[in-house]
C-alpha positions as CSV (number, residue, x, y, z in Angstrom):
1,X,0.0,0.0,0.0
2,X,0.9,3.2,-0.6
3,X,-0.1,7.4,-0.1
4,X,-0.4,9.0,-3.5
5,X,2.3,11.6,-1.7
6,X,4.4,8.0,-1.6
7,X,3.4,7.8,-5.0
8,X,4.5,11.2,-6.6
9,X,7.9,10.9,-4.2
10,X,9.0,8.2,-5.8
11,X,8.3,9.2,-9.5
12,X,10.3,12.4,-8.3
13,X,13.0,9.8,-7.5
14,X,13.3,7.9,-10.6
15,X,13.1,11.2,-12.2
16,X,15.6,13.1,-10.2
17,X,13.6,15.7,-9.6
18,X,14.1,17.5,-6.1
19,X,10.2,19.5,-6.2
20,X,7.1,18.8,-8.1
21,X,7.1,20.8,-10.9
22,X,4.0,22.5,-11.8
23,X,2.3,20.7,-14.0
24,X,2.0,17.9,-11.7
25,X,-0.4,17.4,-8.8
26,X,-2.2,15.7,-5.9
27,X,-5.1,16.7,-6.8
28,X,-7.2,14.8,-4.7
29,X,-4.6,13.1,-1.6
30,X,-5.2,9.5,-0.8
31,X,-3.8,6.6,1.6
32,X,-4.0,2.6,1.6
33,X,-3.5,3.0,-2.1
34,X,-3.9,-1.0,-3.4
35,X,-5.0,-0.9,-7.0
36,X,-4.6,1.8,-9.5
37,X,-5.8,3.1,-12.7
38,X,-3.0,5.0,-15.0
39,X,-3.3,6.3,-18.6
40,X,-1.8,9.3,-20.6
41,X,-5.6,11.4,-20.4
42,X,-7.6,10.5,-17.6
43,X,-10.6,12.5,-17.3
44,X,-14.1,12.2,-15.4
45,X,-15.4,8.9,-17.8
46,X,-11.7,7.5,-16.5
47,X,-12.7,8.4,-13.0
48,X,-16.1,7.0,-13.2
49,X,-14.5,3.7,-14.8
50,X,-12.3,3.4,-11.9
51,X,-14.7,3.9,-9.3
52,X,-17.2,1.4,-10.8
53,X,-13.8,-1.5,-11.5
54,X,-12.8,-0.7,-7.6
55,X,-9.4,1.0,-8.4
56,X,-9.0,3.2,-5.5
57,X,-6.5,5.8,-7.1
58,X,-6.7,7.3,-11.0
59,X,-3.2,8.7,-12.3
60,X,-2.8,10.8,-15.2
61,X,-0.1,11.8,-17.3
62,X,-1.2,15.1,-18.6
63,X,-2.4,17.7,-16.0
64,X,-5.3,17.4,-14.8
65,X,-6.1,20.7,-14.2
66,X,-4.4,24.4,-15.5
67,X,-2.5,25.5,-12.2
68,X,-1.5,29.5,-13.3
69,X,2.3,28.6,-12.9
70,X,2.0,25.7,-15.4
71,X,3.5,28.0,-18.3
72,X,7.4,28.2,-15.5
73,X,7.9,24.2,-16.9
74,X,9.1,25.6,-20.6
75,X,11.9,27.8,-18.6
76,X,14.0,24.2,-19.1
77,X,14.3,24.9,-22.2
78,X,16.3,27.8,-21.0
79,X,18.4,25.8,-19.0
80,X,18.8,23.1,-21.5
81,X,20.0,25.7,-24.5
82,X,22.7,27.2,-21.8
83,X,24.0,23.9,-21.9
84,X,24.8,24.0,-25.5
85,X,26.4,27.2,-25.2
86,X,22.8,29.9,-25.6
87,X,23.3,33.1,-23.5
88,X,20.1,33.1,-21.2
89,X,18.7,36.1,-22.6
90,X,18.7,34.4,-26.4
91,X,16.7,31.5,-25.4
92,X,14.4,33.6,-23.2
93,X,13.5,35.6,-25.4
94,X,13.0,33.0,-28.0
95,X,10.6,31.2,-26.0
96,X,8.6,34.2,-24.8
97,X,6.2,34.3,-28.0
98,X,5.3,30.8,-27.4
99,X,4.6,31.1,-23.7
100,X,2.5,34.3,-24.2
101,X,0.6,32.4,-27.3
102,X,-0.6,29.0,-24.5
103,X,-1.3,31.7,-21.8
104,X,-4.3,32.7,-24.3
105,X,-5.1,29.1,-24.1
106,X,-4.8,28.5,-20.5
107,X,-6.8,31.2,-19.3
108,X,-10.2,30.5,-21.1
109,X,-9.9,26.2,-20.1
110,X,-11.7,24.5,-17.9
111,X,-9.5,23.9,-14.8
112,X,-10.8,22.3,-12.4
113,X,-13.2,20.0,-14.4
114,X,-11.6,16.5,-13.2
115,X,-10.4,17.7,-10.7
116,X,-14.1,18.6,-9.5
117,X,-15.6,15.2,-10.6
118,X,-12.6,13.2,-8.6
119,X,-13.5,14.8,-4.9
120,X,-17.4,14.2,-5.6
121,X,-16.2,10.6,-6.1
122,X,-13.9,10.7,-3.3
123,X,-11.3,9.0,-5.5
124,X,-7.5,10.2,-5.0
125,X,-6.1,11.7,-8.3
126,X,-2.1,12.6,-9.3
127,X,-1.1,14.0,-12.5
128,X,2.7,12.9,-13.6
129,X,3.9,15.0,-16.8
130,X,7.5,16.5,-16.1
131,X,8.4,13.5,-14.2
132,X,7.4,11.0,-16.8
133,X,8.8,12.9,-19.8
134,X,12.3,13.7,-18.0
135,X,12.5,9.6,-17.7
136,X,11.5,9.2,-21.0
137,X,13.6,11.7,-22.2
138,X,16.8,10.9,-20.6
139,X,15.8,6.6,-21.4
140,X,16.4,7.5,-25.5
141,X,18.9,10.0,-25.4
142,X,21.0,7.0,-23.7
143,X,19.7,4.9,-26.3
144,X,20.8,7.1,-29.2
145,X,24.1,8.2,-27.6
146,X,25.1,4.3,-27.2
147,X,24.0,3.3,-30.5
148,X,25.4,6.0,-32.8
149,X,28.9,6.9,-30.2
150,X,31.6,7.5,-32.6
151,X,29.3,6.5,-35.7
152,X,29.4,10.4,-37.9
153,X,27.7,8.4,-41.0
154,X,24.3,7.9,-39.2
155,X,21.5,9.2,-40.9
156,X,18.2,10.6,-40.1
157,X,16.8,7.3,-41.3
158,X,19.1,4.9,-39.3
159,X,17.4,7.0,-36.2
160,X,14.0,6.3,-37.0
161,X,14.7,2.7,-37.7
162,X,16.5,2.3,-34.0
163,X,13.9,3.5,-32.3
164,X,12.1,0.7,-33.2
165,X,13.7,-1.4,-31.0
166,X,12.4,0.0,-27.9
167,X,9.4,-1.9,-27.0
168,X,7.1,1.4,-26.6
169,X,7.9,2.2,-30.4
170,X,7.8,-1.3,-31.5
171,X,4.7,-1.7,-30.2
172,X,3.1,1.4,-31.0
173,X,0.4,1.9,-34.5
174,X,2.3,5.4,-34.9
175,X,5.6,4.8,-35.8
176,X,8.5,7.6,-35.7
177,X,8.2,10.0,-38.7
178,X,11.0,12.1,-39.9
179,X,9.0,15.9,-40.4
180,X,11.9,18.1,-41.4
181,X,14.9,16.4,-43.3
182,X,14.9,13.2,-45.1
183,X,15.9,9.8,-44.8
184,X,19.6,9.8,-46.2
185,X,20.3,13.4,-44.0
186,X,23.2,13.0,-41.9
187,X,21.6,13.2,-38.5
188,X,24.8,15.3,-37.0
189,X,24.2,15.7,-33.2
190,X,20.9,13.7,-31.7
191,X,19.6,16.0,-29.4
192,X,16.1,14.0,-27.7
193,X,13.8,16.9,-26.6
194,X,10.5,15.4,-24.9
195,X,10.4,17.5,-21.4
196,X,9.6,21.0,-21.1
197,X,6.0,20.7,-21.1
198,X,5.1,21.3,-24.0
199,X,6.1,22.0,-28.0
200,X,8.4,25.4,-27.1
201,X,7.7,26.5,-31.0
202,X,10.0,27.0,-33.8
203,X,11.9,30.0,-32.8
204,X,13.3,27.5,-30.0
205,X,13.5,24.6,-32.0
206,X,15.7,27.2,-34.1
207,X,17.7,28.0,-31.3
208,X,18.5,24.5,-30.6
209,X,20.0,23.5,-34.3
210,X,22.0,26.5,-34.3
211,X,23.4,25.6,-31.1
212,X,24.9,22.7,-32.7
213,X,22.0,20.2,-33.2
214,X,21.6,18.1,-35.9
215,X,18.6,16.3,-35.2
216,X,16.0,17.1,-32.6
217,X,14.0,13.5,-31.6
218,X,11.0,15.3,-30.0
219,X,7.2,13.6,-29.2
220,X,5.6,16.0,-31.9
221,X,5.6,18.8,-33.4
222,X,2.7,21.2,-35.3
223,X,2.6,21.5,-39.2
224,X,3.5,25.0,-39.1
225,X,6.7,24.5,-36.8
226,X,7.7,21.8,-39.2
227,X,7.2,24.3,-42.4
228,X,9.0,27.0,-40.7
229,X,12.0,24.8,-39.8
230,X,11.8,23.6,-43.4
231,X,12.1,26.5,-45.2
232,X,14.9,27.6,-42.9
233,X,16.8,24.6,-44.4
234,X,18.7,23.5,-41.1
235,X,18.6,20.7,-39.3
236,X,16.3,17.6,-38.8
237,X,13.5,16.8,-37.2
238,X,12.5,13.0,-36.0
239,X,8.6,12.6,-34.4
240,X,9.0,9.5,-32.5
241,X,5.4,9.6,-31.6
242,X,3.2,11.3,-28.6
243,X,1.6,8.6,-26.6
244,X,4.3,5.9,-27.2
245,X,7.1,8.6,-25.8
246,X,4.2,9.7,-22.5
247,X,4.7,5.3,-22.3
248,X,8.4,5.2,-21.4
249,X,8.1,7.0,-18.3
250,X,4.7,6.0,-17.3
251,X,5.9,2.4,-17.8
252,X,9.1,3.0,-15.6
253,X,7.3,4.4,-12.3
254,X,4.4,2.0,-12.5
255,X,7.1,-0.6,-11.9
256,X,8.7,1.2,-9.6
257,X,5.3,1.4,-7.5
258,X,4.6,-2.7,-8.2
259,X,7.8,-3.1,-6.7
260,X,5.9,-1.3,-3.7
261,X,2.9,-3.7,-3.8
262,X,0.7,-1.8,-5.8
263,X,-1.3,-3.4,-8.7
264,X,-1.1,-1.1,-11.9
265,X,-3.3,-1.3,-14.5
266,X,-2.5,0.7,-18.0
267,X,-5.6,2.4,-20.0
268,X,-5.9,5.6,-22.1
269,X,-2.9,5.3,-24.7
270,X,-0.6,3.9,-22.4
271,X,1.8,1.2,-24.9
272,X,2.7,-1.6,-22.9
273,X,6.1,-3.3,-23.4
């Protein structure tokens, strides 16, 4: 058994993460925690489901809920650029017009609708999304920097095709897509970019390749991003897909909690391995 703050200190562990960032909660706090119910979107018909299966706890990857401070998560792209050399001012400033574009669409949502719906139903409710991606995240860049080390011939293509052999994109319907370069483009310097909360937008994106990256491996990525990068003519761009990237870390701290005595059961576009 476990307490869903148990629960969120121990995907902060296998994150290493020292805080909860803020796009994750305990929404509604909960103890004796047997049996739970986890999926990328989990929602009020999730909820329900649960409560009617008798799963006494419902996680979520994405928020749950629009907490004002949500928007602070895309500063690590900040502290990620000044790692490849950005002055902080450059990549501040290159991320402000995307932060000021989802503030319009964070302050008309909905934000507490699950929330709401969970303390009706009494039933404990965490939201895991920096956590999950930073595991994710950190899991293929290993990947990549072990299987390409010391290999400057590796293409674009040869990425996509590894990627495969991790179980989440093996097993996933959506399989990785190259959106700006091609096949045969030499894939230069893999940078995997899957935390930060959200797409930053193509100025950043921009910011990265002319930092030195080569090829961003990133969850997704809007069609007018894409075009911008592509008429820019630099760098490449590999999708390695949304819900089979949330999987990797999802996958990794339910185990982590089974290994506590918790039963986990996947739904919602969780990819099993």
């Amino acid at each position: 058994m476990m307490t869903t703050k148990q629960m969120m200190d121990s995907a902060l562990k296998l994150a290493g993460l020292d805080k909860m960032p803020n796009d994750c909660d305990i929404v509604v706090p909960g103890e004796g925690i047997k049996k739970v119910l986890m999926g990328v979107d989990m929602g009020t018909p999730e909820i329900m489901l649960a409560r009617e299966l008798g799963y006494d706890c419902v996680v979520s990857h994405h928020p749950t809920n629009t907490n004002p401070d949500m928007l602070d998560v895309m500063n690590d792209h900040i502290l990620k650029l000044e790692k490849l050399g950005v002055p902080r001012n450059k990549a501040q400033k290159a991320l402000a017009g995307r932060k000021d574009e989802l503030s319009y669409n964070q302050h008309v949502s909905n934000s507490r609708r699950s929330e709401s719906a969970a303390k009706l139903l009494n039933m404990p409710l965490l939201s895991l999304h920096t956590p999950a991606d930073v595991i994710g995240e950190a899991m293929v860049q290993k990947f990549l920097d072990d299987k390409f080390a010391g290999k400057p011939e590796t293409t674009v293509g040869d990425v996509a095709v590894a990627l495969e052999e991790i179980c989440e994109y093996k097993n996933s319907t959506r399989k990785p897509v190259i959106r700006v370069g091609a096949k045969d483009s030499y894939a230069g310097k893999i940078y995997v970019l899957m935390s930060g909360l959200t797409g930053p937008g193509a100025a950043i994106l921009k910011t990265y390749i002319e930092a030195g990256v080569g090829t961003l491996v990133m969850m997704h990525i809007p069609e007018k991003d894409a075009k911008e990068l592509k008429d820019q003519n630099i760098g490449n761009v590999l999708i390695a897909g949304h819900m089979s990237s949330d999987s990797l870390g999802m996958n990794e701290i339910a185990n982590e909690w089974r290994k506590q005595g918790v039963e986990v059961t996947m739904m919602s576009g969780v990819i099993e391995r």
